[in-house]
C-alpha positions as protocol buffer text, in pm:
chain_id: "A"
residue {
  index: 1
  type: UNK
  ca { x: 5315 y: -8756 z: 8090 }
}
residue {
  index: 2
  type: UNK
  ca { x: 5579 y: -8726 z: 8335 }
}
residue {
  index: 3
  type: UNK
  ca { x: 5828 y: -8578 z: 7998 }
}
residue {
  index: 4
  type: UNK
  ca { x: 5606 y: -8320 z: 7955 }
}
residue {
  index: 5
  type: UNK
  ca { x: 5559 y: -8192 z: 8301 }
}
residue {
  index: 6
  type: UNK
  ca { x: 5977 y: -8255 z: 8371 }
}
residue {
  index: 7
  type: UNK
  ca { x: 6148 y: -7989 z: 8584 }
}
residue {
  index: 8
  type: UNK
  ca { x: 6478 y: -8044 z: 8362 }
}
residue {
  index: 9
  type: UNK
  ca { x: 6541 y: -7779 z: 8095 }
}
residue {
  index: 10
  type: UNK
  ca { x: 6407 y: -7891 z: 7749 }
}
residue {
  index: 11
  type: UNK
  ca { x: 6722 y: -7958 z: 7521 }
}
residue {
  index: 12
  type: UNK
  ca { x: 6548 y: -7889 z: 7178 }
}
residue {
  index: 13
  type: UNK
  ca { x: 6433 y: -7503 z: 7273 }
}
residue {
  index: 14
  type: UNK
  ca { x: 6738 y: -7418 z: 7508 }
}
residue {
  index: 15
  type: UNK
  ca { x: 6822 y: -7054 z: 7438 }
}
residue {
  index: 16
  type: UNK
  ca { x: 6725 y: -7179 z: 7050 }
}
residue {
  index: 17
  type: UNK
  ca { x: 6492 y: -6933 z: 6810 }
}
residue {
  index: 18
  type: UNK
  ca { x: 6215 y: -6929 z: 6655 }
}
residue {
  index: 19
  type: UNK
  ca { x: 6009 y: -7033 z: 6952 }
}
residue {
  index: 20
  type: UNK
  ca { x: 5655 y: -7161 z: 6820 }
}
residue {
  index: 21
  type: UNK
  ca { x: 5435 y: -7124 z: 7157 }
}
residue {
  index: 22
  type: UNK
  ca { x: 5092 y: -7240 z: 7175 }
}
residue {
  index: 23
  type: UNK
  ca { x: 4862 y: -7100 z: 7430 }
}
residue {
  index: 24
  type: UNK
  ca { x: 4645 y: -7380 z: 7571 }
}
residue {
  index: 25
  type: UNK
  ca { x: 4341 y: -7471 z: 7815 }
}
residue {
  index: 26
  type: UNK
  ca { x: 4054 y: -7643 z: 7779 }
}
residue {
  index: 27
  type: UNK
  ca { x: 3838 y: -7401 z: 8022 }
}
residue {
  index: 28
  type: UNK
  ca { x: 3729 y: -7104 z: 7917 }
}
residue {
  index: 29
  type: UNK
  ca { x: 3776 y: -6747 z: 8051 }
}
residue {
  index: 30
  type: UNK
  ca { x: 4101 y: -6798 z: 8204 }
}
residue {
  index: 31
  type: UNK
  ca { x: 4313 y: -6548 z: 8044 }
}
residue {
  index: 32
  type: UNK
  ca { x: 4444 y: -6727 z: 7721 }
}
residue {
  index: 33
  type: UNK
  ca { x: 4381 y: -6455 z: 7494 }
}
residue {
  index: 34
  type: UNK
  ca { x: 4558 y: -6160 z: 7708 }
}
residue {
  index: 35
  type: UNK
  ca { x: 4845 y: -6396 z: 7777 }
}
residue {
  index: 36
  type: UNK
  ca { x: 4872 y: -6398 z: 7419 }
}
residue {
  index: 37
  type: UNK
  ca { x: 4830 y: -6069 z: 7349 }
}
residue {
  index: 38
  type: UNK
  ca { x: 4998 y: -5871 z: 7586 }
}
residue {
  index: 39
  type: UNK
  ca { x: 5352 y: -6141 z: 7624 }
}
residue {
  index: 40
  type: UNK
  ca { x: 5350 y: -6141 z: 7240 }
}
residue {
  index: 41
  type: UNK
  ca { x: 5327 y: -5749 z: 7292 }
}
residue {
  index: 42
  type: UNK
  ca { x: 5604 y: -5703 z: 7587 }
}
residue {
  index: 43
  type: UNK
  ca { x: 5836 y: -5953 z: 7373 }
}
residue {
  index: 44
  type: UNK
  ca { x: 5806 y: -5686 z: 7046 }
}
residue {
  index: 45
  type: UNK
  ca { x: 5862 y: -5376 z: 7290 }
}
residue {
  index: 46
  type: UNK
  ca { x: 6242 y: -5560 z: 7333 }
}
residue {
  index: 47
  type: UNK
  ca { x: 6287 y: -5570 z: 7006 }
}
residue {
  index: 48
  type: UNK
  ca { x: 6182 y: -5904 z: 6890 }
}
residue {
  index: 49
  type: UNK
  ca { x: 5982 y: -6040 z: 6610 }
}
residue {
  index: 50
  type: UNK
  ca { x: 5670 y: -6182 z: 6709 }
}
residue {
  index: 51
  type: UNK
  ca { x: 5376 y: -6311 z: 6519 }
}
residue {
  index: 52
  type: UNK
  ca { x: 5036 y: -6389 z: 6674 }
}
residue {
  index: 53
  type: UNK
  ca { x: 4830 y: -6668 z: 6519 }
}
residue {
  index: 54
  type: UNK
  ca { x: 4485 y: -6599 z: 6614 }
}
residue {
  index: 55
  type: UNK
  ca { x: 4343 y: -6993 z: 6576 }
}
residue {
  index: 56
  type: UNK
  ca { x: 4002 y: -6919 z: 6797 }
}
residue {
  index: 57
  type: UNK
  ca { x: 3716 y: -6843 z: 6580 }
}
residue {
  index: 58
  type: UNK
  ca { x: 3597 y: -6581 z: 6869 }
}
residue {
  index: 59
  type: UNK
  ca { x: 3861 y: -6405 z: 6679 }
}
residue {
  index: 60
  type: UNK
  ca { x: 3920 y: -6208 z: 7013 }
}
residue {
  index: 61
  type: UNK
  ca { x: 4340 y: -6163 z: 6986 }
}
residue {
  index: 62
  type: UNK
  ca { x: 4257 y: -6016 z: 6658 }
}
residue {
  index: 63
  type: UNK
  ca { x: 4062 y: -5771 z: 6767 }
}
residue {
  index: 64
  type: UNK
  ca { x: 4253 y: -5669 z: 7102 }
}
residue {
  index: 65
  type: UNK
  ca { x: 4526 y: -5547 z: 6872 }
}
residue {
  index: 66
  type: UNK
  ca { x: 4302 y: -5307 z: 6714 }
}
residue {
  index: 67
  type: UNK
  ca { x: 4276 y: -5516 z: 6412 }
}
residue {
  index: 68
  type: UNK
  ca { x: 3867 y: -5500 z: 6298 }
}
residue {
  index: 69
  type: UNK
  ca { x: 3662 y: -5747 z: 6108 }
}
residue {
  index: 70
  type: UNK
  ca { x: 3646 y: -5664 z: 5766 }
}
residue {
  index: 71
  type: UNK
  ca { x: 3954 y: -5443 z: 5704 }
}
residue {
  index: 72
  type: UNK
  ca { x: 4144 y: -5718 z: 5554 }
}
residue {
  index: 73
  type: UNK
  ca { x: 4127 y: -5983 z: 5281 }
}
residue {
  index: 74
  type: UNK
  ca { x: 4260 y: -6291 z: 5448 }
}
residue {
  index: 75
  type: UNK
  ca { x: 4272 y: -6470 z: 5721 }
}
residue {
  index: 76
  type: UNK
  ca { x: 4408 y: -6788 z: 5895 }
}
residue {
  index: 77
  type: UNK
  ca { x: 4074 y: -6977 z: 5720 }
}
residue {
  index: 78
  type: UNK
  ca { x: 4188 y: -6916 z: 5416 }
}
residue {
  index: 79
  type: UNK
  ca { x: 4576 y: -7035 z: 5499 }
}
residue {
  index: 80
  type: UNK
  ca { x: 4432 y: -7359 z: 5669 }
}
residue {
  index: 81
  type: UNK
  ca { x: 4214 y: -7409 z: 5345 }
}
residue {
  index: 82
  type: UNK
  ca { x: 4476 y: -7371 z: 5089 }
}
residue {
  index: 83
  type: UNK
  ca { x: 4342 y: -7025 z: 4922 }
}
residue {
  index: 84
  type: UNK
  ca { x: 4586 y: -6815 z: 5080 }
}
residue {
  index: 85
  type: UNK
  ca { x: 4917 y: -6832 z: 5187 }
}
residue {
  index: 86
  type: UNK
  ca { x: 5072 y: -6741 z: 5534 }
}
residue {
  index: 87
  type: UNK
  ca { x: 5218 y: -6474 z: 5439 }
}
residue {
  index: 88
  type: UNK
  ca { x: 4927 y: -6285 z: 5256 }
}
residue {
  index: 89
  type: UNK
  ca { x: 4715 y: -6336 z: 5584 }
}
residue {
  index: 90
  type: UNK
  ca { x: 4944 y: -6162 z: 5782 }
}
residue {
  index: 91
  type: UNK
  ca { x: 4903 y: -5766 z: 5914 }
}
residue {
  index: 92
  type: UNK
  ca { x: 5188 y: -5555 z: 6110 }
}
residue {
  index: 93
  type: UNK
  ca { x: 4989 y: -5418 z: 6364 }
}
residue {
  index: 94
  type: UNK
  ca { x: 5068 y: -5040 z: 6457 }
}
residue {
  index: 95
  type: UNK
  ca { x: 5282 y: -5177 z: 6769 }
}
residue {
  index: 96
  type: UNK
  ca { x: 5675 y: -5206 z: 6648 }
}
residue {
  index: 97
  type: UNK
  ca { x: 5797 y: -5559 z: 6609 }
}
residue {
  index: 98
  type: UNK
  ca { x: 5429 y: -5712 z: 6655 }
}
residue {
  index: 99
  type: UNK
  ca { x: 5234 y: -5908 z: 6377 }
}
residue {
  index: 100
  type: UNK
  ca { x: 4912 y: -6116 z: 6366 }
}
residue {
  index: 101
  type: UNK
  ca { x: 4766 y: -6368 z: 6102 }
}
residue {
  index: 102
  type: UNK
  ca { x: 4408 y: -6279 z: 6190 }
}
residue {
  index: 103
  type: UNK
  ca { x: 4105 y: -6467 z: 6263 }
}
residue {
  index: 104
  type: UNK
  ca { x: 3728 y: -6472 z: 6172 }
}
residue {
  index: 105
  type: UNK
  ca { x: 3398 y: -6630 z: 6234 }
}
residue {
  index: 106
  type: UNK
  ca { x: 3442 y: -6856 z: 5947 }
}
residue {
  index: 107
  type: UNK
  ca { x: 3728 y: -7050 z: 6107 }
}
residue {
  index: 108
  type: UNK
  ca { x: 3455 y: -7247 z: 6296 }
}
residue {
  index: 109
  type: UNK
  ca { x: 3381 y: -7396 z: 6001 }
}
residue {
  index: 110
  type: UNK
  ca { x: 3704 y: -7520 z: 5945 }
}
residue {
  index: 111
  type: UNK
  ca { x: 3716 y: -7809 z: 6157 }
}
residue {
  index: 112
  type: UNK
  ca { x: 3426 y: -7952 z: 5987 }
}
residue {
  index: 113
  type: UNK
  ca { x: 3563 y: -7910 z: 5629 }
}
residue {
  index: 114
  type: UNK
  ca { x: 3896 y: -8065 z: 5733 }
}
residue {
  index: 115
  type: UNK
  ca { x: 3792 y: -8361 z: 5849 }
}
residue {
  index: 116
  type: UNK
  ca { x: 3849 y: -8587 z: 5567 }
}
residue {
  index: 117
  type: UNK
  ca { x: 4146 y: -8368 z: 5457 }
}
residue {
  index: 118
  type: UNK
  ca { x: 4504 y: -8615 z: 5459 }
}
residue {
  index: 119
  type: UNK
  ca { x: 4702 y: -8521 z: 5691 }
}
residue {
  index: 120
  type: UNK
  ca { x: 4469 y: -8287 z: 5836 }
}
residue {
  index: 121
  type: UNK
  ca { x: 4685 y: -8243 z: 6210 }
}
residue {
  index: 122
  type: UNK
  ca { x: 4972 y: -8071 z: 6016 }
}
residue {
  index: 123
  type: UNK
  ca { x: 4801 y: -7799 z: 5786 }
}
residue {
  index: 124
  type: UNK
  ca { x: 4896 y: -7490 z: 6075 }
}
residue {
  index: 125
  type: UNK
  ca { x: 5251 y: -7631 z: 6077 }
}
residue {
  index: 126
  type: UNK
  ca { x: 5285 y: -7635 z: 5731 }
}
residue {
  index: 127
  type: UNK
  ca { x: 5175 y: -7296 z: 5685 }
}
residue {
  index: 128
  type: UNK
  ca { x: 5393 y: -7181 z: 5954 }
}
residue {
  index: 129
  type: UNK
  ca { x: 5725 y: -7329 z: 5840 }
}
residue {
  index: 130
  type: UNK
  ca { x: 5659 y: -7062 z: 5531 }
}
residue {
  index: 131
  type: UNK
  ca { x: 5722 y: -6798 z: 5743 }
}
residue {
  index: 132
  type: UNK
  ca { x: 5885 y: -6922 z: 6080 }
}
residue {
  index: 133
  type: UNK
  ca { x: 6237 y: -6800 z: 6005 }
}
residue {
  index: 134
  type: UNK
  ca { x: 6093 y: -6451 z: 5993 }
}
residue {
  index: 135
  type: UNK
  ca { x: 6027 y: -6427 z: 6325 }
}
residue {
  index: 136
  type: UNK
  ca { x: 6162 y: -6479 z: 6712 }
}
residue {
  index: 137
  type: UNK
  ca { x: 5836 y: -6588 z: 6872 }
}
residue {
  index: 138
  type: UNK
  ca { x: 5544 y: -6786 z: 6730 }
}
residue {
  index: 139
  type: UNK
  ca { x: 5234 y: -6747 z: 6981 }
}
residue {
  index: 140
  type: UNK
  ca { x: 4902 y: -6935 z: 6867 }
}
residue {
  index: 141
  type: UNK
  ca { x: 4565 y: -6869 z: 7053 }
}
residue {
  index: 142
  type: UNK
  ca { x: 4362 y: -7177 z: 7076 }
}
residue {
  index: 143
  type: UNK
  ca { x: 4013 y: -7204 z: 7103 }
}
residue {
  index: 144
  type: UNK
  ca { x: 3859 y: -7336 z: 7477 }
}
residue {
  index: 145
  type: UNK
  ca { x: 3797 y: -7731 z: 7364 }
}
residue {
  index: 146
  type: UNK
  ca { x: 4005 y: -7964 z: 7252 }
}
residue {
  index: 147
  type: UNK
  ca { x: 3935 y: -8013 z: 6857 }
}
residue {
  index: 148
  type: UNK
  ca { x: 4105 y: -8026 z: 6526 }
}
residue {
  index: 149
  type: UNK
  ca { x: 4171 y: -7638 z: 6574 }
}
residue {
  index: 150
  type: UNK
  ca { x: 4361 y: -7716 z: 6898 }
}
residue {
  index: 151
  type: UNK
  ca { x: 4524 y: -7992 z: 6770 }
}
residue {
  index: 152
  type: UNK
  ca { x: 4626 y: -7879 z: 6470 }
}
residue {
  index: 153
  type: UNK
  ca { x: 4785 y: -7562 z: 6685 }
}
residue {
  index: 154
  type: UNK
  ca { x: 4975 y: -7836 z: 6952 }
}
residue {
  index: 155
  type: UNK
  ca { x: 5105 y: -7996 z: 6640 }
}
residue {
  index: 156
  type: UNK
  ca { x: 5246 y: -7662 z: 6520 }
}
residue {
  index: 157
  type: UNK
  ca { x: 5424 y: -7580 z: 6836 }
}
residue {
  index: 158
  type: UNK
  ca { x: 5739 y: -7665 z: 7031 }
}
residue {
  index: 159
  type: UNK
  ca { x: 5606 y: -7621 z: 7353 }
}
residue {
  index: 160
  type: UNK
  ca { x: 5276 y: -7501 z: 7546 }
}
residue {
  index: 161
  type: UNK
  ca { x: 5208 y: -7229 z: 7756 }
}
residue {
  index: 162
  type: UNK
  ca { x: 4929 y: -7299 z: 8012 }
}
residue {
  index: 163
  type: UNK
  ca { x: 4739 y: -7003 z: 8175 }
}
residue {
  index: 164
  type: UNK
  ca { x: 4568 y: -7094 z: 8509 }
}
residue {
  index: 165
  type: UNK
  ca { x: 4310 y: -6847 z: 8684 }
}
residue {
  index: 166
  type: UNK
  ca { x: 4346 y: -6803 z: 9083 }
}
residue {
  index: 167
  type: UNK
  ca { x: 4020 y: -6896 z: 9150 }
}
residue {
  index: 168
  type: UNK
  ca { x: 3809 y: -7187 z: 9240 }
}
residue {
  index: 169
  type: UNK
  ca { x: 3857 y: -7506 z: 9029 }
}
residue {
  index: 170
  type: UNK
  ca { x: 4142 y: -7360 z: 8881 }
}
residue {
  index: 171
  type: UNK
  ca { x: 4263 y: -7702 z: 8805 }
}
residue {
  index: 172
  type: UNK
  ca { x: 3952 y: -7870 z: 8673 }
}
residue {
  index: 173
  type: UNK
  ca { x: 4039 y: -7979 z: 8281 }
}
residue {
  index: 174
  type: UNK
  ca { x: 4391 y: -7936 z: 8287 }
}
residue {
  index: 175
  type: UNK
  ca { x: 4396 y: -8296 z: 8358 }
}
residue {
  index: 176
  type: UNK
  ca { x: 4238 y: -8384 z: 7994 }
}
residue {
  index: 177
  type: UNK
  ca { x: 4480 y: -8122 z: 7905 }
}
residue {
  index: 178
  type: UNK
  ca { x: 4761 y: -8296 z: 7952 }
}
residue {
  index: 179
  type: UNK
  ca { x: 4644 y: -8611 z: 7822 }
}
residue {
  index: 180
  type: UNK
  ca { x: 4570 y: -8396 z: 7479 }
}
residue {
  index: 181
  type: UNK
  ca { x: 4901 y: -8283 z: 7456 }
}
residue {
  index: 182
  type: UNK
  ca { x: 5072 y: -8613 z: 7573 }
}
residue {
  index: 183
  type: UNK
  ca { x: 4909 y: -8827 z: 7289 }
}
residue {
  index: 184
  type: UNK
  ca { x: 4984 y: -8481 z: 7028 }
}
residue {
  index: 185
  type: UNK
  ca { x: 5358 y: -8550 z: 7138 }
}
residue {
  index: 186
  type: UNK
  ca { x: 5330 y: -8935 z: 7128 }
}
residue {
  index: 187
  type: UNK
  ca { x: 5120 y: -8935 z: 6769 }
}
residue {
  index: 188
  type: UNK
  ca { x: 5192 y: -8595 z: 6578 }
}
residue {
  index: 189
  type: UNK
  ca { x: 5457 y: -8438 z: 6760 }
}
residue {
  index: 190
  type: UNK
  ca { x: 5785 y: -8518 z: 6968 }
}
residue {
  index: 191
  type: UNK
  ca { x: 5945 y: -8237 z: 7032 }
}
residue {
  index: 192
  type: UNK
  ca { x: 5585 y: -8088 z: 7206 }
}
residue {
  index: 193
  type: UNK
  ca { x: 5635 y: -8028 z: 7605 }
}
residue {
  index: 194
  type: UNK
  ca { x: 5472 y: -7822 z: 7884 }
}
residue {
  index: 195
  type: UNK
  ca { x: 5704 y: -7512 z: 7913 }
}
residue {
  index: 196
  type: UNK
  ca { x: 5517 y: -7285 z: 8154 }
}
residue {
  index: 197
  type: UNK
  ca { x: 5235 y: -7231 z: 8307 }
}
residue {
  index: 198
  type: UNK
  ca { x: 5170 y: -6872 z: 8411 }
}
residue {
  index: 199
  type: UNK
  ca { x: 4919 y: -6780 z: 8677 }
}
residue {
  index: 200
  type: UNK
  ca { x: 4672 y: -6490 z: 8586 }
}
residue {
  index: 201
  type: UNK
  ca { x: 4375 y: -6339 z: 8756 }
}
residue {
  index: 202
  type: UNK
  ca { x: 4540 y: -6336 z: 9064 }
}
residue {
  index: 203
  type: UNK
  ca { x: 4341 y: -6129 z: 9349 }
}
residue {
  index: 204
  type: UNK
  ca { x: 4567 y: -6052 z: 9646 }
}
residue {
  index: 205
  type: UNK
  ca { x: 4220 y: -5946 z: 9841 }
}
residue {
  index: 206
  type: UNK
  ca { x: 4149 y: -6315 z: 9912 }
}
residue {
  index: 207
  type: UNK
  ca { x: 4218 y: -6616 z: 10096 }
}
residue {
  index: 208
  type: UNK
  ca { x: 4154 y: -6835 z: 9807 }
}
residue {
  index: 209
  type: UNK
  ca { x: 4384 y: -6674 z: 9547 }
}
residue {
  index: 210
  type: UNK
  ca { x: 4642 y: -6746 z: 9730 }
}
residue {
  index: 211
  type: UNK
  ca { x: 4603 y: -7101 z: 9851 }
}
residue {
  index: 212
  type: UNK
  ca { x: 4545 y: -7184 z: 9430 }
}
residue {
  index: 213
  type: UNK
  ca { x: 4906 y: -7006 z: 9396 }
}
residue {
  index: 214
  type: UNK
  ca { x: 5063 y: -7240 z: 9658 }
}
residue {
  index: 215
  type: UNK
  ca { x: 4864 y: -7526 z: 9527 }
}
residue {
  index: 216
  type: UNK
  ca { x: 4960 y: -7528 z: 9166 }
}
residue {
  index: 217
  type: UNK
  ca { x: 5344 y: -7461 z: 9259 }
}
residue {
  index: 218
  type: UNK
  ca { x: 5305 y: -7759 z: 9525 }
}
residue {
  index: 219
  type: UNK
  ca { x: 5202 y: -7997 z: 9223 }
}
residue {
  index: 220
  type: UNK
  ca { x: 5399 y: -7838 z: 8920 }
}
residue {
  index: 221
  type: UNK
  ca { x: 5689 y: -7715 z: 9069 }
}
residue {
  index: 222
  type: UNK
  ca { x: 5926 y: -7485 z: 8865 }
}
residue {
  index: 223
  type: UNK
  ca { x: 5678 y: -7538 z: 8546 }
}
residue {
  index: 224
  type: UNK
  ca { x: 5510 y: -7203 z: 8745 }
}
residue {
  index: 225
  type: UNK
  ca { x: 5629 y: -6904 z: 8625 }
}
residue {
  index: 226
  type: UNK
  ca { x: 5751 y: -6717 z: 8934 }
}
residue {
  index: 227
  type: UNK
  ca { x: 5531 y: -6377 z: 8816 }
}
residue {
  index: 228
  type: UNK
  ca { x: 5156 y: -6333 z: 8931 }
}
residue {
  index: 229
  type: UNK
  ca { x: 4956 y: -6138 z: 8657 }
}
residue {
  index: 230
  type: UNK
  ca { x: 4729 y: -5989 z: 8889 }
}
residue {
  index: 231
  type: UNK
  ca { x: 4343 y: -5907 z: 8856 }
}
residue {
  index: 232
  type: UNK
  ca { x: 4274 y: -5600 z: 8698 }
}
residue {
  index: 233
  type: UNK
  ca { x: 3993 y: -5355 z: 8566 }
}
residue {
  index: 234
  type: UNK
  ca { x: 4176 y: -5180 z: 8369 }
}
residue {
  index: 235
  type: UNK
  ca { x: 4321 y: -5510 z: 8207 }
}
residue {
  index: 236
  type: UNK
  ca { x: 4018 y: -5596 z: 8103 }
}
residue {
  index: 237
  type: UNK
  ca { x: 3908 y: -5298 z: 7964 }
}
residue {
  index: 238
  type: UNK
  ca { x: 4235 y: -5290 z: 7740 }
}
residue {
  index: 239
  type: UNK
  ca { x: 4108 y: -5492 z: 7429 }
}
residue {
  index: 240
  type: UNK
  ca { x: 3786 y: -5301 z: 7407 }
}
residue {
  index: 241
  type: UNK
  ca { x: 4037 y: -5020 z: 7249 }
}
residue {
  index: 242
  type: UNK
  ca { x: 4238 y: -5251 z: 7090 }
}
residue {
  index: 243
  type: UNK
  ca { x: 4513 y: -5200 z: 7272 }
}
residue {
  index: 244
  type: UNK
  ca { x: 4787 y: -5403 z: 7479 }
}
residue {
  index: 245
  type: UNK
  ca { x: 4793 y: -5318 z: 7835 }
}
residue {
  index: 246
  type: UNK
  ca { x: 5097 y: -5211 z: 7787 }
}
residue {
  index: 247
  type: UNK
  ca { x: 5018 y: -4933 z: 7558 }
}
residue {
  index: 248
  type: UNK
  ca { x: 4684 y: -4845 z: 7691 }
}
residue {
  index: 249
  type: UNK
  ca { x: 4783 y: -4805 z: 8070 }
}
residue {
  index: 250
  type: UNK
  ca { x: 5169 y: -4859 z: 8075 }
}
residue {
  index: 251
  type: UNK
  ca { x: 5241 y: -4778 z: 8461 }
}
residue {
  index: 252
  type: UNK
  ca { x: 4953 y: -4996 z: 8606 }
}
residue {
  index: 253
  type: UNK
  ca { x: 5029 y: -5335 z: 8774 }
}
residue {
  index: 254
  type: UNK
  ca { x: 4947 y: -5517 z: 8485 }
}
residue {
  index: 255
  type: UNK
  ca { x: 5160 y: -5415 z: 8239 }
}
residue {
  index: 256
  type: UNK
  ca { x: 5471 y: -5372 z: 8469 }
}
residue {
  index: 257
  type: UNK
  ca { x: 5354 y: -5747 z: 8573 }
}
residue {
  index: 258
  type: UNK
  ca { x: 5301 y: -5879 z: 8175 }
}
residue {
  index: 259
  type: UNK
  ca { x: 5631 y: -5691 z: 8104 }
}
residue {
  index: 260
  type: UNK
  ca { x: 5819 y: -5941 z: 8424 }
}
residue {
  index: 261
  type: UNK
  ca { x: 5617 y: -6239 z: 8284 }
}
residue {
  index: 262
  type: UNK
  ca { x: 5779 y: -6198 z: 7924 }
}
residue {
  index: 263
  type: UNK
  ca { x: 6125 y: -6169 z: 8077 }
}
residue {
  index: 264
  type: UNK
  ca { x: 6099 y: -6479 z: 8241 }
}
residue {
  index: 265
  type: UNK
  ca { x: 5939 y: -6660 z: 7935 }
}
residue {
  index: 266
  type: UNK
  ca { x: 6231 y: -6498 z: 7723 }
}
residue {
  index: 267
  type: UNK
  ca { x: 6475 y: -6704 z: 7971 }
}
residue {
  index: 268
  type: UNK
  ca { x: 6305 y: -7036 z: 8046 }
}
residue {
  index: 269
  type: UNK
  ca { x: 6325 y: -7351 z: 7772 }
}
């Protein structure tokens, strides 16, 4: 545990691309799926290639990029299954540089019919490596639990991106978190480590935000990104259009903030 939670720079992804990134908490409602959506987005705007893997049956990242159910054929099910390659699943979404591999309800099912499937850890990093050297960033969405969707996502990655609300009992899971992604890099995958964990949902109103801030730096050190995504109405409203913050409001705090946070996730290994 103490490897993956190291202050020292991470030889293996130093300055090194592809970066496979997996999004990851166990709690829900703390900001995965925006990370996600709106780093992946910022990243594309600098002119990098960057795929989103939508692995959460909610299917919410697929939708917050103005991709809707039922416009295409094929979806990450269907890659994890065997009935569709990676590449046929994949969509170029109308903003430059940025792709998905969408998701639907049916993925849910997934973890039930892989079960007795060999190898059953490896079948989202086998389906990446298909594609991987046609992008510069990887980003997976996981589901909020820690199941053979998650797993199967840690296994794919190089490293894990941890969002953590401001709020009360911010910390509550991550815990188990880290045990889950401690026995993916001791079992299934050695190269996996904690990269960053980004603080979202920050309300500079209270107290209480910012005691969590100084807390989680106190105990992970320079594993916290140094940019605060801050609270935000109009953040929220962003995927009901299907839009990226930065695209549906790009002066407000939050995209100027997202667009800082992906600078600094560009740089760090």
């Amino acid at each position: 545990m103490e490897d993956l939670l190291s202050n020292k720079r991470h030889p293996s992804s130093l300055n090194k691309l592809p970066r496979v990134i997996t999004v990851a908490n166990q709690k829900g409602g703390v900001g995965k799926t925006t990370t996600v959506v709106n780093v992946a987005t910022c990243l594309a705007e600098t002119g990098k290639n960057v795929l989103i893997v939508d692995f959460d049956p909610q299917a919410n990242a697929t939708s917050a990029v103005g991709i809707e159910p039922g416009t295409f054929n094929q979806s990450i099910y269907e890659v994890i299954l065997g009935q569709a390659s990676m590449s046929d699943s994949i969509i170029e979404t109308k903003w430059k540089g940025l792709s998905i591999a969408p998701a639907t309800i049916d993925l849910s099912g997934a973890e039930i019919e892989l079960v007795s499937a060999f190898n059953r850890e490896r079948y989202l990093k086998t389906a990446i490596a298909d594609i991987i050297d046609d992008y510069d960033y990887v980003f997976i969405d996981c589901p909020p639990s820690i199941g053979l969707l998650t797993v199967n996502a840690l296994t794919a990655a190089d490293e894990v991106l941890v969002p953590i609300q401001c709020e009360y009992l911010a910390l509550e899971g991550l815990g188990q978190l880290i045990n889950n992604v401690d026995k993916v890099k001791t079992h299934l995958n050695e190269d996996l480590h904690i990269s960053m964990i980004a603080l979202v949902m920050f309300d500079g109103r209270t107290k209480l935000a910012s005691q969590v801030v100084q807390e989680v730096r106190d105990h992970f050190g320079n594993k916290v990104c140094n940019q605060v995504i801050p609270r935000s109405v109009r953040l929220s409203e962003a995927p009901s259009y299907g839009q990226p913050i930065i695209y549906f409001d790009p002066k407000s705090r939050a995209s100027l903030a997202y667009r800082a946070l992906a600078k600094e996730i560009s740089s760090v290994a």
